[in-house]
C-alpha positions in Angstrom: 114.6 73.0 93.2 117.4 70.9 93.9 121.4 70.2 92.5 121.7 66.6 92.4 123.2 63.0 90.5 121.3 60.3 88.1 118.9 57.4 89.6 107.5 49.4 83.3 105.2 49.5 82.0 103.7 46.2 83.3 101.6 45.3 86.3 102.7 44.5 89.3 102.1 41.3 88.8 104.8 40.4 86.4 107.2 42.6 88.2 107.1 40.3 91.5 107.6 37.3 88.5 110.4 38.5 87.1 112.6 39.7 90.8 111.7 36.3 91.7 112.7 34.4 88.7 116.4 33.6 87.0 117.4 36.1 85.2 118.4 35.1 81.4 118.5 37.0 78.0 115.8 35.4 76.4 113.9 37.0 79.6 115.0 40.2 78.8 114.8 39.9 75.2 110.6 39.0 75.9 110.3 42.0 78.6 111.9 44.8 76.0 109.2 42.9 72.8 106.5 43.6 75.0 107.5 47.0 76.1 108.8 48.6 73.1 104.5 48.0 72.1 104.0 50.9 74.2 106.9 53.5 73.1 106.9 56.0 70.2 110.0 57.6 69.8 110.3 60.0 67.3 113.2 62.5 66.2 111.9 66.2 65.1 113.3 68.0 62.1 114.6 70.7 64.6 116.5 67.7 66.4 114.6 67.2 69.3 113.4 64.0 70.9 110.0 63.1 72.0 108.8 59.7 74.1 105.3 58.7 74.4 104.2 55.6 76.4 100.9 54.5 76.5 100.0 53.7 80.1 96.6 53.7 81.1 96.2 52.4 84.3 95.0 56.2 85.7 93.6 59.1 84.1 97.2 61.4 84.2 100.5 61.5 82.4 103.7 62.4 84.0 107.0 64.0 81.8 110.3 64.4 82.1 112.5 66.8 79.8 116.4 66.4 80.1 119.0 69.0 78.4 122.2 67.4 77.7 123.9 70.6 80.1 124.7 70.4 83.8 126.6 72.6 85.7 130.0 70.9 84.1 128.7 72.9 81.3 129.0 76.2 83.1 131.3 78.3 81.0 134.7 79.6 83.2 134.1 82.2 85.4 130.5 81.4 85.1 130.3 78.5 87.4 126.7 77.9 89.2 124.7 79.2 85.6 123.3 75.9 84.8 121.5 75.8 88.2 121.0 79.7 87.9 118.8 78.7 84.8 117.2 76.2 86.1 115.5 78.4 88.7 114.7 81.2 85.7 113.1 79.0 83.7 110.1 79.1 86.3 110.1 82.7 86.0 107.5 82.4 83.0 107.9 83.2 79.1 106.8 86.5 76.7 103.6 85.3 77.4 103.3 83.8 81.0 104.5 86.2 84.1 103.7 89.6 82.5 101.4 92.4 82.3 102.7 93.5 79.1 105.7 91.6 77.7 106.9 94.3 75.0 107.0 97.1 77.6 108.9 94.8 79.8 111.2 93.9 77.3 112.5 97.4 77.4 112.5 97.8 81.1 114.6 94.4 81.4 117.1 95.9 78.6 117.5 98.9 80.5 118.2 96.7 83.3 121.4 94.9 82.0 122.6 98.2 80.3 123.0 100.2 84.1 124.1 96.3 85.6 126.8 96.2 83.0 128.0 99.5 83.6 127.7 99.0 87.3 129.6 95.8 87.3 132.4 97.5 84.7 132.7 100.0 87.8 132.9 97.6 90.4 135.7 95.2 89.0 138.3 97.7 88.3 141.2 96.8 90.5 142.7 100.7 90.1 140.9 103.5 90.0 137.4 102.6 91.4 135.0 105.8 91.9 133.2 104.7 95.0 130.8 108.1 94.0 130.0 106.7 90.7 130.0 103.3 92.1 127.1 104.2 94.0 125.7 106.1 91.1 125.6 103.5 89.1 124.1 101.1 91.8 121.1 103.6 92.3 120.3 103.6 88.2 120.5 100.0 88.8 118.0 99.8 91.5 115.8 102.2 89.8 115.7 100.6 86.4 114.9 97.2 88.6 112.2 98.8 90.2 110.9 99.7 86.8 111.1 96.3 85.4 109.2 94.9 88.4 106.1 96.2 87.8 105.5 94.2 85.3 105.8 90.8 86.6 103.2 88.2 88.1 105.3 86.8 90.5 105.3 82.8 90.7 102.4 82.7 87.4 104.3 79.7 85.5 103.7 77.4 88.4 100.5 78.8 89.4 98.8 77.8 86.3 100.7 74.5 86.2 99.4 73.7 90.0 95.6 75.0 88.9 95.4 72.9 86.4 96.8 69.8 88.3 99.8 69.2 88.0 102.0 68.0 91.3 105.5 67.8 92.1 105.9 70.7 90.4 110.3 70.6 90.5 113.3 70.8 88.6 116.9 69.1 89.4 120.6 69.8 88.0 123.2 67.6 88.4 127.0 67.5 87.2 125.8 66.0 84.1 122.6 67.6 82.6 119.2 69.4 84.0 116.1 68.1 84.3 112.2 69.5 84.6 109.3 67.6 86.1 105.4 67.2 87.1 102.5 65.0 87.0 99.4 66.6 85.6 95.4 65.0 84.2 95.9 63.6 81.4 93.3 66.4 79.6 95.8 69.1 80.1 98.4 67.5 78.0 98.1 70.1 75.2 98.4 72.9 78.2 101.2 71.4 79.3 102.9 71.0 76.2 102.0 74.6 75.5 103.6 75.8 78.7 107.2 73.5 78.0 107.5 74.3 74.5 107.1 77.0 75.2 109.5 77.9 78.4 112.1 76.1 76.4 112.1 78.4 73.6 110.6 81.9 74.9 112.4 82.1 78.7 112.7 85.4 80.0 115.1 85.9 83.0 112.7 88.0 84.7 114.0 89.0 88.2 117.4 87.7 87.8 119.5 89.5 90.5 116.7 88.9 93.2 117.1 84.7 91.9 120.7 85.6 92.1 120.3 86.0 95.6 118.2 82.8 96.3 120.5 81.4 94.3 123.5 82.3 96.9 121.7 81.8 100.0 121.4 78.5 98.9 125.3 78.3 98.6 125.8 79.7 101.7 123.1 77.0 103.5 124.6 74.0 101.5 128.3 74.8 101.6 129.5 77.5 103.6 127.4 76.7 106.6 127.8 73.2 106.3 131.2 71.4 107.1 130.2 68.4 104.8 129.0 70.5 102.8 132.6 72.5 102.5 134.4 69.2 102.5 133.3 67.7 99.5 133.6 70.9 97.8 137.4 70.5 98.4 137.8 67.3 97.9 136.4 67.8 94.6 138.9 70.9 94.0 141.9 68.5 95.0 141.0 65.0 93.5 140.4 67.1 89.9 143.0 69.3 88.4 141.2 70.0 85.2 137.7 68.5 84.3 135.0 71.1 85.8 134.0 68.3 88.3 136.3 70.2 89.8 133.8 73.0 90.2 130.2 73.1 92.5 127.3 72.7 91.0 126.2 75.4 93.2 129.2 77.7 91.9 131.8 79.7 93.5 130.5 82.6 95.4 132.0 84.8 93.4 131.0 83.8 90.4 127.5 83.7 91.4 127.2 87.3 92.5 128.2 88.5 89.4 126.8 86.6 86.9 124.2 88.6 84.8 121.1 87.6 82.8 122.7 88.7 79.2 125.2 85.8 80.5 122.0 83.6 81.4 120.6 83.9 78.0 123.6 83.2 76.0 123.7 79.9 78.2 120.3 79.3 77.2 121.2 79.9 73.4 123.9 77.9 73.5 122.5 74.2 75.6 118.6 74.6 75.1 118.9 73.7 71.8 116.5 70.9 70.4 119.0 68.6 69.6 120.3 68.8 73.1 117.2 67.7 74.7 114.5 64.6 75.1 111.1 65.2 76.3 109.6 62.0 77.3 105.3 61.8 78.2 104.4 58.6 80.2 100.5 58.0 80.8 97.4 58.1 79.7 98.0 58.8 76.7 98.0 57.4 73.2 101.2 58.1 70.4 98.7 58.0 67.4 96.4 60.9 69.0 99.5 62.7 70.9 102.5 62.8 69.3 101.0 65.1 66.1 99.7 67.3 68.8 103.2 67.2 70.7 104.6 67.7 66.9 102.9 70.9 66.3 104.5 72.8 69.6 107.6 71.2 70.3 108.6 70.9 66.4 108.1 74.7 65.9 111.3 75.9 69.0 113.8 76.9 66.6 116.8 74.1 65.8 119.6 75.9 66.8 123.2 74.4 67.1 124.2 71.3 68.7 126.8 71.8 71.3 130.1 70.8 70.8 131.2 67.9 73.2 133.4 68.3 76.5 137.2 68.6 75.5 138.6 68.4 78.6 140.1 65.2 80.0 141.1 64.8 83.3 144.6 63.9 83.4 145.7 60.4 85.3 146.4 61.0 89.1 149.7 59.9 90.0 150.0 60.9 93.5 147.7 60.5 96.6 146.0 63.8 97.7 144.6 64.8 101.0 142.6 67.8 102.4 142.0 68.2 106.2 139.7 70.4 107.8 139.5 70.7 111.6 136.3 72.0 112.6 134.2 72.0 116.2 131.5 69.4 114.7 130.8 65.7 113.9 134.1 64.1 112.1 134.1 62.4 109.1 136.6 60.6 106.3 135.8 60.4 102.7 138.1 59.1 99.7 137.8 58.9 95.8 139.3 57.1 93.3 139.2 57.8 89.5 137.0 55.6 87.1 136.0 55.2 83.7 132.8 56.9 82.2 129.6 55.5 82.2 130.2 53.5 78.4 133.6 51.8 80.0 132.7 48.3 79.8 133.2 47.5 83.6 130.9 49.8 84.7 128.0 47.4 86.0 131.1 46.0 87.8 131.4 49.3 89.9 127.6 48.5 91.1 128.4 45.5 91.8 131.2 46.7 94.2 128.9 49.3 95.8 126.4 47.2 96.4 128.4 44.4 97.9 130.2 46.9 99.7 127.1 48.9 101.1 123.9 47.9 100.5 121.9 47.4 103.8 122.7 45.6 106.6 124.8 42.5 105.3 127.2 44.8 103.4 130.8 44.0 104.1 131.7 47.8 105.4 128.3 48.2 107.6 129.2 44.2 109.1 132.8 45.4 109.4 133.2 48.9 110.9 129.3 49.1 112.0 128.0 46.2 113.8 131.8 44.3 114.7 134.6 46.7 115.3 131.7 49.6 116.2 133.7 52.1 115.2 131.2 54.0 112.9 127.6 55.0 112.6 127.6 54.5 108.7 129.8 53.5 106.1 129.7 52.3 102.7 130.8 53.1 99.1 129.8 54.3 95.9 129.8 55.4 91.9 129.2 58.1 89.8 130.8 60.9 91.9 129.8 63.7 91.2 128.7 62.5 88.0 129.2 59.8 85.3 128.7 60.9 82.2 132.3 61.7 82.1 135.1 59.1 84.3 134.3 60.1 87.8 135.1 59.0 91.2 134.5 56.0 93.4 133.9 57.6 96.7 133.8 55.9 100.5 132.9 57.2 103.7 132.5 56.2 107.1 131.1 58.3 109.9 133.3 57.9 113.3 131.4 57.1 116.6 132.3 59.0 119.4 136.4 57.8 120.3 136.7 56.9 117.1 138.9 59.2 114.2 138.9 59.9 110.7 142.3 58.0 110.1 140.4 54.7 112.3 138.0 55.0 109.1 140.3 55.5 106.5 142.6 51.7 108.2 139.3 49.8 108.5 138.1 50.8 104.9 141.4 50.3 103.5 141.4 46.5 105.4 138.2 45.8 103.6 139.3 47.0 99.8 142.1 44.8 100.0 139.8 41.7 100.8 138.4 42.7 97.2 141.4 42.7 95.8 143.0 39.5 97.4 139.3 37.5 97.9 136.5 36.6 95.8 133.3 37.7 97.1 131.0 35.0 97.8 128.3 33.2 95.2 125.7 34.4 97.9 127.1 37.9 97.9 127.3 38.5 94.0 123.5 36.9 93.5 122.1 38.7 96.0 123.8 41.6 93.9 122.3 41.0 91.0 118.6 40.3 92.4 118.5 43.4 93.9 120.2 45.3 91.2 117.3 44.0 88.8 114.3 44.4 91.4 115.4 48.4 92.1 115.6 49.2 88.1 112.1 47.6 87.5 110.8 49.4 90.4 111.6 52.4 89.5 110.3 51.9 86.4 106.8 51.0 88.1 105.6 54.1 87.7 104.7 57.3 85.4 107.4 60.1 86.7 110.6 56.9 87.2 109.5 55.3 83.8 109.8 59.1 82.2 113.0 59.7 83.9 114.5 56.5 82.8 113.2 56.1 79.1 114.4 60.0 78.5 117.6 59.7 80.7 118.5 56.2 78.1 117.3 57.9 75.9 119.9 61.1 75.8 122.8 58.8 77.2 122.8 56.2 74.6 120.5 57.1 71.7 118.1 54.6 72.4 115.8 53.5 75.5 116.2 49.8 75.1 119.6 50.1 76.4 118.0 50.1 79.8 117.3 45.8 78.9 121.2 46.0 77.9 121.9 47.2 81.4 120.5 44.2 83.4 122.3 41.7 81.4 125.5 43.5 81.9 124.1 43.4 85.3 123.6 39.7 84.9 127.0 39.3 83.3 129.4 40.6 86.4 131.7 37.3 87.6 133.9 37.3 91.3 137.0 38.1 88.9 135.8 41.2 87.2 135.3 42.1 91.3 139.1 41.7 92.1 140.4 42.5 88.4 138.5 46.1 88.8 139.4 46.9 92.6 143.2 45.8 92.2 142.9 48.4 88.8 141.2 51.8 90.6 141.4 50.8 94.0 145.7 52.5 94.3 147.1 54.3 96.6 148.4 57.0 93.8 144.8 57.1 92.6 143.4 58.0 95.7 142.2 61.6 96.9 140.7 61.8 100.4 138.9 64.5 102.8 138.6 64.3 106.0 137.0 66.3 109.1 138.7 66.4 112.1 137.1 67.6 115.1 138.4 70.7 116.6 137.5 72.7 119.8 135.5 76.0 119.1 137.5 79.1 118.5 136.7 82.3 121.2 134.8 84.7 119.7 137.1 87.3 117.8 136.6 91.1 119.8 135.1 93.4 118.9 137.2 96.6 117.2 136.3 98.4 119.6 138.4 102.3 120.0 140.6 100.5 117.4 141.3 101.7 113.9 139.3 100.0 111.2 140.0 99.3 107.6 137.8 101.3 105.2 135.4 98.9 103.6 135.5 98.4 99.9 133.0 99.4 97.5 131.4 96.0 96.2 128.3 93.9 95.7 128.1 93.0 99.3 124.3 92.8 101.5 124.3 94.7 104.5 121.8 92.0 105.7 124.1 88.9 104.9 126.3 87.3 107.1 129.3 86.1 105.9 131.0 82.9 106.5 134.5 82.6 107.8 135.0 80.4 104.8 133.9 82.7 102.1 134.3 85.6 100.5 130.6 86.9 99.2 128.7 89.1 97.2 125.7 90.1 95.4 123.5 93.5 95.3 
């Protein structure tokens, strides 16, 4: 399971047509007619969304569910709980990953009871019992113990793979989380069974042992990883208030002390129907499915739409920098704030991304790649570290050996101010828009990247055929909306950037030795983990 960002029906045939051919709205407009044959859409009286499309050119269906909740919906001080949850909801249901659910109930309840009274003891800043501290910790481990024996480890995805389903996975992003397989199409009532029902009866089974997945993964991803640390900064500095700010991964110490009564009020609160689209793309017909789909999806309880996002990121008014010197490979990145995903320049931003850095003819890989050799890679791109709210316009460039950070930062700097003083060229913009076209209809050539796209639409716009409204936007983008956008975003007072510089290894630090050492603290730390100089950890 992975924290990540966003990415037809017809045979191949008319695919390969319509890359090749002049794009035009009529085109479009005859695509979508066609299409829209195949899709049901149909709104639930508890608010939820379902998508059927009829494609039978194999004997299996493929789905995609998408909750409007990503990890910018982690509440403060909770950050990391939308990807927390996404791991859970593996962990089964009252029915799937027990021995006996009721008893187990109990168990788990007596498991948050000594957890909350063990975490009570462990964040008092005066007067900490380290006695009781370990008291409590040893009820805690006891009443985990108890709650154990109950669970069939890894039964959710057992069934799910028995039955045959592949590519069994689940991804969350900035902007909302998302579930996934492939499966025969005559275990479609199984499946829908087995989602319904992990959407409505999830039980956080094992929680603190996830927990610790959970930040073993943060420590692989960011505190091990220089890049990885990097762009956690960056994002830090270039937002003051809008939890872009925050890792999807979560702070350390938020993770190790988030608890599963905090897990289920997440769950209450952003997997409600009316926050999610499930969309079913395959072998399968809406007139025979979708009362079936009805009868299990229709009876999760409605719930409460969320409220919307309040917070707005403030205009930047000042560049902003971090610098990290570290004994590894160097590296420059820089952002610049942009409009959401609904501003009406934003096939304009592709447009600049591609040009930019798609492949070997883009301008930054010609420029600091192949002529002035002074990077491995380099290029630019949107929706960072998200777009459903304005986000940033991020480039890097990878220095070859003799080469610096700030020797990126001049040559990338040289080539925005082309954009903003010289059209791109007729060549450069078509072959933008041909390739731009071609990559949405091939992703869409096929069950699991049709599903993704038609619910993704779907939840972003209220309806799927904005996907056809996207290519002629795409189709729409002239040389001046180029320069008119890049002499707009592209500022030095809207401009955060990160950058790695190398730095010789540090000695090792002695050992203590004969030397007086610090009592340690009473906490949530593993003896077994090893902490990173960067980080201040935790967890039972």
């Amino acid at each position: 399971m992975t924290h990540r960002t966003l990415r037809f029906l017809f045979a191949p045939i008319l695919l390969a047509g319509f890359c090749c051919s002049t794009s035009n709205a009529q085109e479009f407009q005859t695509i979508e007619k066609n299409f829209a044959q195949h899709v049901t859409v149909k709104k639930l009286p508890n608010g939820l969304t379902l998508i059927v499309c009829d494609r039978p050119e194999a004997p299996v269906f493929s789905f995609f569910t998408i909750v409007n909740a990503g990890s910018v919906q982690d509440p403060k001080g909770e950050t990391g709980l939308a990807h927390m949850f996404e791991h859970l909801a593996f962990k089964g249901t009252k029915d799937i990953g027990t021995t006996d659910y009721p008893a187990e109930k109990i168990a788990l309840a007596s498991v948050e009871k000594s957890y909350a009274a063990y975490d009570a003891e462990y964040r008092k800043r005066v007067g900490q019992d380290p006695a009781r501290l370990k008291q409590l910790k040893a009820q805690f481990d006891a009443a985990t113990a108890a709650a154990d024996k109950y669970v069939i480890p890894n039964q959710f995805t057992q069934i799910a793979e028995m039955n045959g389903a592949v590519g069994v996975n689940a991804e969350t992003a900035s902007d909302a989380t998302e579930y996934f397989w492939s499966m025969p199409a005559n275990r479609l009532q199984l499946w829908a069974y087995m989602e319904s029902d992990r959407i409505a009866n999830p039980v956080p089974r094992q929680f603190y042992k996830e927990r610790s997945v959970v930040m073993e993964e943060r420590r692989m991803r960011v505190d091990s990883d220089p890049i990885g640390f990097m762009i956690e900064q960056f994002l830090a500095t270039a937002y003051v208030a809008h939890p872009y700010r925050n890792p999807g991964t979560g702070w350390m110490s938020d993770i190790s002390q988030v608890s599963a009564t905090e897990a289920n009020a997440f769950h209450r609160e952003y997997y409600v129907p009316s926050n999610i689209v499930v969309t079913v793309v395959g072998d399968v017909t809406a007139t025979k499915a979708m009362p079936m789909l009805e009868k299990y999806f229709g009876s999760i309880p409605a719930g409460t739409k969320p409220m919307p996002l309040a917070t707005v990121e403030p205009p930047q008014e000042a560049e902003k920098s971090v610098t990290l010197e570290e004994p590894t490979q160097p590296f420059y990145l820089e952002g610049y704030h942009r409009p959401d995903y609904l501003n009406k320049d934003d096939a304009v931003y592709d447009a600049i991304g591609d040009i930019m850095s798609n492949g070997r003819t883009s301008i930054l890989y010609r420029s600091l790649v192949r002529d002035q050799k002074i990077a491995a890679e380099a290029a630019g791109f949107s929706g960072f570290p998200g777009n459903k709210y304005p986000n940033l316009f991020a480039f890097y460039a990878v220095p070859t050996p003799g080469h610096t950070p700030e020797q990126m930062r001049t040559a990338i700097h040289a080539e925005i101010d082309k954009l903003k003083t010289q059209d791109v060229t007729d060549d450069q913009l078509a072959m933008f828009k041909t390739r731009a076209r071609a990559n949405i209809l091939r992703g869409l050539d096929n069950n699991q990247g049709l599903a993704e796209e038609l619910g993704t639409y779907q939840l972003r716009y209220g309806d799927w055929r904005m996907l056809f409204e996207q290519l002629s936007k795409i189709d729409a983008v002239s040389k001046a909306d180029i320069r008119r956008v890049s002499n707009q975003v592209f500022t030095a007072k809207n401009r955060t950037y990160a950058m790695i510089e190398y730095a010789p290894p540090k000695p090792p630090t002695p050992a203590p030795g004969a030397l007086a050492q610090p009592a340690s603290k009473p906490g949530h730390s593993q003896p077994e983990a090893q902490s990173s100089p960067k980080s201040k950890q935790g967890g039972l």
